[in-house]
N, C-alpha and C positions, 0 to 999 in steps of 0.2 A: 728725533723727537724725544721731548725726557718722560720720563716715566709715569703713567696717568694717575691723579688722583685716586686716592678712596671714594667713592661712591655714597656716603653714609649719611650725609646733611642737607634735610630736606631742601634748606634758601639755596644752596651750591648745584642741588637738582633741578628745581625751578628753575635756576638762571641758564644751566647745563639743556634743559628739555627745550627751553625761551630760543635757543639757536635754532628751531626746527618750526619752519613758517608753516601756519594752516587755515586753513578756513573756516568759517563761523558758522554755526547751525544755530536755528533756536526750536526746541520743542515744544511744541504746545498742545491743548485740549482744551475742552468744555469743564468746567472745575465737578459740574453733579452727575449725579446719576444718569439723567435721564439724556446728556447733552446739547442742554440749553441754558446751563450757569457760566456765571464770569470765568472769562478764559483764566486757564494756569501756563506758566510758560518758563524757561530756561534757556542758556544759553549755554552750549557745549561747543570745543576745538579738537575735542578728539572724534569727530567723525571720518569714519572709514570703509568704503563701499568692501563689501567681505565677499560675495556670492551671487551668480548670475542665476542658478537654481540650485534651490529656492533664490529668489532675489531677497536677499538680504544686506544691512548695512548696520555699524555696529557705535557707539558712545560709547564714552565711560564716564559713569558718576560719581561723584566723590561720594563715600559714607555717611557724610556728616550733611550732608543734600535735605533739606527739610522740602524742598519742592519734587523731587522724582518721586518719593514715597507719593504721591497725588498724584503725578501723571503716571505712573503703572499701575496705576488701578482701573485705569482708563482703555474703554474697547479696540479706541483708536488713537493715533497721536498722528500731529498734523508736523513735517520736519519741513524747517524753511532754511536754503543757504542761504544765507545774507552774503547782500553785493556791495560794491566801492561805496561807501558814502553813508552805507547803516549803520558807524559807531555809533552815533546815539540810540539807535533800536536795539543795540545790542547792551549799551552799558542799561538803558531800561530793563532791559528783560532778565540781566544780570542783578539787578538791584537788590538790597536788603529790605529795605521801608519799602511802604508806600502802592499805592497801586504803577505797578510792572508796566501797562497796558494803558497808561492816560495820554500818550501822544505814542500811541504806535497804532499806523493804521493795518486791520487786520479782517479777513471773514472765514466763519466757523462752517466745515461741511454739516451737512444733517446727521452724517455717525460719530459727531462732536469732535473731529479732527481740526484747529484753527492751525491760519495759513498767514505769514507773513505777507504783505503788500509790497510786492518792488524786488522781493529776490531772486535766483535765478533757478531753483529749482525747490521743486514743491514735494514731497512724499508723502502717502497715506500709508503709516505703519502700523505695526501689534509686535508686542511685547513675545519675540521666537524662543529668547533665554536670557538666563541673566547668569553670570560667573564671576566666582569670588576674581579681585585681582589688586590684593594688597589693599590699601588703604580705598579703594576706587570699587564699583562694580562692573562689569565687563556688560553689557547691554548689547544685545542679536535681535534688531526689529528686522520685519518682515515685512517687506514693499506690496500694497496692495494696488496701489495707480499712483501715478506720475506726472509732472509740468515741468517741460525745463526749457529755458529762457537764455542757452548756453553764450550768448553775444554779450550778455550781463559782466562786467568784470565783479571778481569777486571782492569780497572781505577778507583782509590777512591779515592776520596776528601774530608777530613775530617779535623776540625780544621785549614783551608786556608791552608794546604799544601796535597802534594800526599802522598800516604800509599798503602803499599801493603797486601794482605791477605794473612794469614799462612798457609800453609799448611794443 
């Protein structure tokens, strides 16, 4: 093997991290106070189950995240894996313009947690910590109830595009 690169350039990292396939969450909430405004929602591939107790599981957001600053402020957040076939749910809820939410079908618990339609696991989270981590923030939700739908084949993102698993 020859000698590994420097580490130092962010596009050479992306493409370097892009080797490493993962799964699709989207987070979501009730956008008000009270739990009953237009959903907010986000799409994160760094989800990572951390802890059986507490049950906790962990994201990371990028700094410059103008949508996470709204969902941490929020009592609850609703996390959905997206399964085989939800690119477009996902480039939606990724988006910059536009309403996020105009063709993605979804329903909001009463403690304003919303839930993707069609994925294969569902979490009712709260905000456990958050930790600096370079350019990103480290995010520790706290699992308060569950649906998982494990027969679901997942959503994979690997090398900036979708991929499916064989059989």
């Amino acid at each position: 093997m020859s000698p590994l690169d420097t580490a130092t350039d962010p596009l050479e990292l992306r493409r370097a991290f892009g080797c490493f396939p993962s799964g699709v969450t989207a987070l979501c909430a009730r956008g008000s106070g009270s739990g009953s405004g237009a959903p907010v929602g986000m799409v994160a591939s760094t989800f990572t189950p951390v802890s059986l107790s507490p049950a906790l599981v962990s994201v990371c957001m990028q700094d410059t995240s103008a949508t996470w600053p709204r969902l941490r402020e929020r009592d609850r957040l609703g996390v959905s894996v997206l399964t085989e076939g939800q690119d477009t749910v996902c480039r939606s809820l990724a988006g910059k313009d536009g309403d996020r939410f105009a063709s993605v079908e979804w329903e909001a618990a009463e403690n304003g947690s919303v839930y993707i339609h069609g994925a294969s696991l569902w979490l009712d989270c709260s905000v456990y910590a958050e930790l600096p981590g370079g350019d990103h923030t480290i995010v520790l939700l706290e699992i308060h109830g569950l649906r998982a739908e494990p027969d679901r084949a997942p959503l994979v993102f690997h090398g900036s595009r979708f991929r499916r698993l064989a059989a």
